[in-house]
C-alpha angles and dihedrals in degrees: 000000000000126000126247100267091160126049085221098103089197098057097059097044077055092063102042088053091059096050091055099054092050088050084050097042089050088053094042082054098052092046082052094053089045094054100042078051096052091046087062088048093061107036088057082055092056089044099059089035083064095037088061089047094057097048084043095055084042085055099045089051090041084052095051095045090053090046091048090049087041085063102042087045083054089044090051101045089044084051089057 
């Protein structure tokens, strides 16, 4: 708040009005860095969630390659 310096009402509401909108436009701004912030945030989550479904899928294939040579190994040595 500022104190009237000046007889002139209008003036000071001025002032204070422009005070207020740089208070408000500090604390837009600091909403604005804390979005951008949060949206990096996210988008490295996403990363790594697709990251583990990849090795995952990788696993699940490696699984089923090492399943596929367990039962030729058995075959062969049946067969022997």
């Amino acid at each position: 708040m500022t104190t009237p310096t000046s007889p002139n009402l209008y003036v000071t509401r001025k002032l204070n009005n422009m005070d207020e909108a740089k208070l408000f436009k500090k604390e837009h701004d600091n909403w604005t860095k804390l979005y951008y912030k949060t949206l990096k945030g996210l988008e490295a989550m996403i990363d790594v969630q697709r990251q583990v479904w990849n090795m995952m899928k990788m696993a699940e294939e490696t699984n089923i390659t090492i399943t596929e040579m367990e039962g030729t190994i058995l075959k062969v040595s049946i067969n022997n």
